[in-house]
Each structure stands twice: as structure tokens, then as C-alpha cells.
C-alpha positions, 0 to 999 in steps of 0.5 A: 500500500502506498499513499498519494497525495494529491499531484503527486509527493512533492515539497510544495505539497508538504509545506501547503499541508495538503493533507487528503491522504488515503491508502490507494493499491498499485493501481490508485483505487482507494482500499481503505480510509485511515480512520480513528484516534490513529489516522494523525499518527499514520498521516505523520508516519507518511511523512518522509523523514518525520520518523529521523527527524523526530528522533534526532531532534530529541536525541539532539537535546538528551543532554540537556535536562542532565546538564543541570545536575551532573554540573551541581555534582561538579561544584560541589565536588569541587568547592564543597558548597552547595550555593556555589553550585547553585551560582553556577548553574544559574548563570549556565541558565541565564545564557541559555535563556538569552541565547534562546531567541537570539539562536533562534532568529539565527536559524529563521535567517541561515543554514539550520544545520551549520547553527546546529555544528557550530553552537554545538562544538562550542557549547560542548567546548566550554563545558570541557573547558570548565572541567579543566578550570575545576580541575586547575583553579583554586576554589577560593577563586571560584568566581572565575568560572562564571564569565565561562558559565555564561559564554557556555550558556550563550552557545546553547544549540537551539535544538529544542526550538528547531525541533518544533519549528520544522512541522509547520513546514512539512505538514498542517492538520491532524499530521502537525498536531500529531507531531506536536503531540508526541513530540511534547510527550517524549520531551517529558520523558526525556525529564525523566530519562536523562536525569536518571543516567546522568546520576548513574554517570556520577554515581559509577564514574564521578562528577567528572566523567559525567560532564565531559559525557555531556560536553560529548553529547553537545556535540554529536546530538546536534550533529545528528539533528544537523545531519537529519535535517541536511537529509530531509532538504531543511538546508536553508532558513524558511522562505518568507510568508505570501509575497513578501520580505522577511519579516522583521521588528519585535515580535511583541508587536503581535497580539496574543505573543506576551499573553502566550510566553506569559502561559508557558512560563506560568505552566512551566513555573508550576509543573517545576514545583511540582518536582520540588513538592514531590521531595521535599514531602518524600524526604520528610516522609523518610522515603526519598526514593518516592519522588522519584517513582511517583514523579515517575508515576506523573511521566506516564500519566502525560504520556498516556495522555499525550498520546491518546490526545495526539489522536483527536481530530479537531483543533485542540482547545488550548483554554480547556487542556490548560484548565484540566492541567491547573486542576491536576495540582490543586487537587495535590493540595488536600493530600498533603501534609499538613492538610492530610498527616502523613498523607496516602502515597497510593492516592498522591499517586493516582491524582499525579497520574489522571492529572498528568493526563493534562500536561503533555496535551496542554504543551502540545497544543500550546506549541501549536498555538505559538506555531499558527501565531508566528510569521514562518519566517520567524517560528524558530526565533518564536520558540526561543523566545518560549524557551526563554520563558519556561526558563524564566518561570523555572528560575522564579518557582522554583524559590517560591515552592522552596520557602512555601516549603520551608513556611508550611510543608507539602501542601502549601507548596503545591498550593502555590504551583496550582495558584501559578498554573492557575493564572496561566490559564489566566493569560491563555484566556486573555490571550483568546480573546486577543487571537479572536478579535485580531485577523491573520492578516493584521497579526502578520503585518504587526511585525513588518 
């Protein structure tokens, strides 16, 4: 069986999204009609290059969430101060989230692929770098290493956002919602993944070791993604939207773009202290090897979720998934401690896992809202500026779950990530109401 599209498969046919597949024998006459919650996936599968280019483009950034706690192991180890590690991961961040929009106008205006080896090559060169400076600087002079910290940071390979950003170029309908949907489901698994090999990395080779694996992996993931896209004919940046020049000016200009970073770091800001929530109630429980099956618990439940809601046809509505995902955290609130002492970790655990059933459908379709929202020739710079913000909204949570913690306990903490999920879907409904009352065409021109 084959499936033809209309005119034959060609790249005008991809990037116009015209999607009237069907399962056609040798000869063309139709046999059967994709149909049920599978059809997006059998659409995405059709695609040619989809399965490589999902696959690199999360392997491209496997790195990343291990990155964060392989370099806490290294400061301490090296000064013996957990604050100090804390600096220096945060200044990492913060390049990082600078580099985010930057890397991604980048790509919106040169060769992908070449962005992709040379932001690798230097993000893997500075966390060597900062290997050897553990290694031959005196940690009393430890402040020497944050100029370097930040320049790693800088060089951050804008994979993530790349990722994202090629689906509107390939397909649009069910197939692109498709792609969102798994690709924002695995990308919660990789939270999941990476983290654990990197603590087994430590915890068998040291701190060491475990860094110069990740300064080794900035390198070949994106090369790999690099490679993918080179095979897959994303050479060049995107052509620029009907008839006219490439877009320029802030991307702030357009209505709706504020209210959405302001969801995403909002969201974001309460899934992390979710995390924290999960520990702290473990440890005080004395159980600590409980955060990490019951946020283990939490990874299954988005990713059933993801998948299943991957399936639908229709536009995914944004304002609903959102809601869902905010009352997943409030209803952690009464099953905590103080409010329930000691607190059932059978039923913490079945809310974490029906309220997880939100989380990677509501990143799905917020990813797609951002993609219909930015220019074509500006989708990759969008999604940096989206990275930016999830950083952002981390940084900023993360604190506030700590003292909501160390002030009242568990359920305090999980109060306040629901209170930040909650004004999240604050700002997707204002962020309708924009999207509603303002035409395509007047949204495009608000960035020329």
C-alpha cells in the first residue's frame, strides 16, 4: 500500500499541508480510509523523514535536562558548597535563556544545520573547558568560572526550538498536531530519562566523567539533528510568508505573543514545583526514593495522555487542556501534609497520574498555538523566545515552592504551583480573546 497525495509527493505539497491522504493499491483505487484516534499518527508516519527527524531532534537535546545536575555534582565536588553550585548553574541558565531567541532568529535567517555544528562544538567546548578550570583553579577563586558559565550558556544549540519549528513546514492538520503531540510527550520523558543516567554517570564514574559525557553529547546530538535535517532538504532558513520580505521588528508587536510566553512560563513555573513538592514531602516522609517513582508515576500519566490526545481530530482547545492541567495540582493540595498527616502515597499517586493526563496535551497544543501565531519566517526565533520563558518561570518557582516549603510543608507548596498554573490559564484566556478579535492578516503585518 502506498499513499498519494494529491499531484503527486512533492515539497510544495508538504509545506501547503495538503493533507487528503488515503491508502490507494498499485493501481490508485482507494482500499481503505485511515480512520480513528490513529489516522494523525499514520498521516505523520507518511511523512518522509518525520520518523529521523523526530528522533534526532530529541536525541539532539538528551543532554540537556542532565546538564543541570551532573554540573551541581561538579561544584560541589569541587568547592564543597552547595550555593556555589547553585551560582553556577544559574548563570549556565541565564545564557541559555538569552541565547534562546537570539539562536533562534539565527536559524529563521541561515543554514539550520551549520547553527546546529557550530553552537554545538562550542557549547560542548566550554563545558570541557570548565572541567579543566575545576580541575586547575583554586576554589577560593571560584568566581572565575562564571564569565565561562555564561559564554557556555550563550552557545546553547537551539535544538529544542528547531525541533518544533520544522512541522509547520512539512505538514498542517491532524499530521502537525500529531507531531506536536508526541513530540511534547517524549520531551517529558526525556525529564525523566536523562536525569536518571546522568546520576548513574556520577554515581559509577564521578562528577567528572559525567560532564565531559555531556560536553560529548553537545556535540554529536546536534550533529545528528544537523545531519537529519541536511537529509530531509531543511538546508536553508524558511522562505518568507505570501509575497513578501522577511519579516522583521519585535515580535511583541503581535497580539496574543506576551499573553502566550506569559502561559508557558506560568505552566512551566508550576509543573517545576511540582518536582520540588514531590521531595521535599518524600524526604520528610523518610522515603526519598518516592519522588522519584511517583514523579515517575506523573511521566506516564502525560504520556498516556499525550498520546491518546495526539489522536483527536479537531483543533485542540488550548483554554480547556490548560484548565484540566491547573486542576491536576490543586487537587495535590488536600493530600498533603499538613492538610492530610502523613498523607496516602497510593492516592498522591493516582491524582499525579489522571492529572498528568493534562500536561503533555496542554504543551502540545500550546506549541501549536505559538506555531499558527508566528510569521514562518520567524517560528524558530518564536520558540526561543518560549524557551526563554519556561526558563524564566523555572528560575522564579522554583524559590517560591522552596520557602512555601520551608513556611508550611507539602501542601502549601503545591498550593502555590496550582495558584501559578492557575493564572496561566489566566493569560491563555486573555490571550483568546486577543487571537479572536485580531485577523491573520493584521497579526502578520504587526511585525513588518
Amino acid at each position: 500500500m502506498t499513499i498519494t497525495p494529491p499531484g503527486g509527493l512533492d515539497q510544495r505539497w508538504l509545506r501547503g499541508g495538503g493533507w487528503s491522504a488515503q491508502f490507494t493499491s498499485g493501481t490508485g483505487v482507494p482500499e481503505a480510509k485511515v480512520v480513528g484516534v490513529l489516522r494523525p499518527y499514520r498521516l505523520l508516519a507518511a511523512v518522509p523523514h518525520a520518523s529521523s527527524l523526530m528522533t534526532f531532534s530529541l536525541l539532539g537535546r538528551l543532554h540537556m535536562p542532565a546538564l543541570g545536575m551532573v554540573l551541581a555534582f561538579l561544584a560541589v565536588d569541587w568547592t564543597g558548597s552547595y550555593a556555589i553550585g547553585g551560582v553556577i548553574g544559574a548563570t549556565v541558565t541565564g545564557g541559555q535563556a538569552v541565547a534562546g531567541p537570539l539562536r533562534g532568529r539565527a536559524a529563521d535567517r541561515s543554514s539550520a544545520p551549520k547553527l546546529l555544528l557550530l553552537t554545538g562544538f562550542g557549547s560542548g567546548l566550554g563545558m570541557t573547558a570548565m572541567v579543566g578550570l575545576t580541575g586547575w583553579l583554586d576554589p577560593a577563586h571560584w568566581w572565575l568560572i562564571l564569565p565561562l558559565a555564561v559564554l557556555t550558556g550563550l552557545s546553547h544549540p537551539p535544538v529544542t526550538q528547531l525541533g518544533r519549528a520544522i512541522w509547520p513546514r512539512l505538514t498542517s492538520g491532524p499530521a502537525r498536531e500529531a507531531a506536536f503531540s508526541v513530540e511534547a510527550t517524549l520531551q517529558e520523558l526525556l525529564f525523566v530519562v536523562a536525569p536518571m543516567l546522568a546520576a548513574f554517570a556520577v554515581a559509577f564514574w564521578g562528577p567528572v566523567a559525567a560532564m565531559l559525557c555531556c560536553a560529548s553529547w553537545a556535540v554529536l546530538g546536534p550533529a545528528l539533528f544537523a545531519a537529519a535535517l541536511w537529509r530531509a532538504g531543511l538546508r536553508e532558513a524558511p522562505p518568507p510568508e505570501a509575497g513578501g520580505a522577511r519579516e522583521s521588528g519585535s515580535l511583541f508587536r503581535m497580539p496574543g505573543f506576551a499573553s502566550l510566553l506569559a502561559f508557558f512560563g506560568l505552566l512551566v513555573g508550576g509543573l517545576i514545583s511540582v518536582d520540588l513538592v514531590l521531595v521535599g514531602w518524600a524526604r520528610e516522609r523518610g522515603t526519598p526514593e518516592l519522588a522519584g517513582l511517583l514523579a515517575m508515576v506523573w511521566a506516564v500519566g502525560s504520556l498516556v495522555g499525550g498520546l491518546v490526545a495526539g489522536g483527536f481530530n479537531g483543533r485542540p482547545r488550548l483554554l480547556r487542556r490548560a484548565a484540566l492541567s491547573a486542576l491536576g495540582l490543586l487537587a495535590l493540595v488536600p493530600v498533603l501534609p499538613p492538610i492530610a498527616d502523613p498523607g496516602s502515597p497510593w492516592l498522591v499517586g493516582a491524582i499525579l497520574l489522571v492529572g498528568g493526563s493534562a500536561v503533555a496535551p496542554t504543551l502540545a497544543a500550546s506549541n501549536g498555538r505559538l506555531a499558527d501565531l508566528a510569521p514562518a519566517d520567524r517560528r524558530s526565533e518564536a520558540f526561543g523566545w518560549m524557551a526563554s520563558a519556561t526558563t524564566l518561570g523555572a528560575a522564579l518557582a522554583a524559590p517560591l515552592a522552596g520557602w512555601m516549603l520551608d513556611l508550611s510543608g507539602p501542601a502549601a507548596a503545591a498550593t502555590a504551583a496550582a495558584v501559578l498554573a492557575a493564572m496561566s490559564v489566566g493569560f491563555v484566556a486573555h490571550h483568546m480573546v486577543q487571537a479572536s478579535r485580531t485577523p491573520r492578516e493584521k497579526t502578520q503585518s504587526a511585525v513588518t
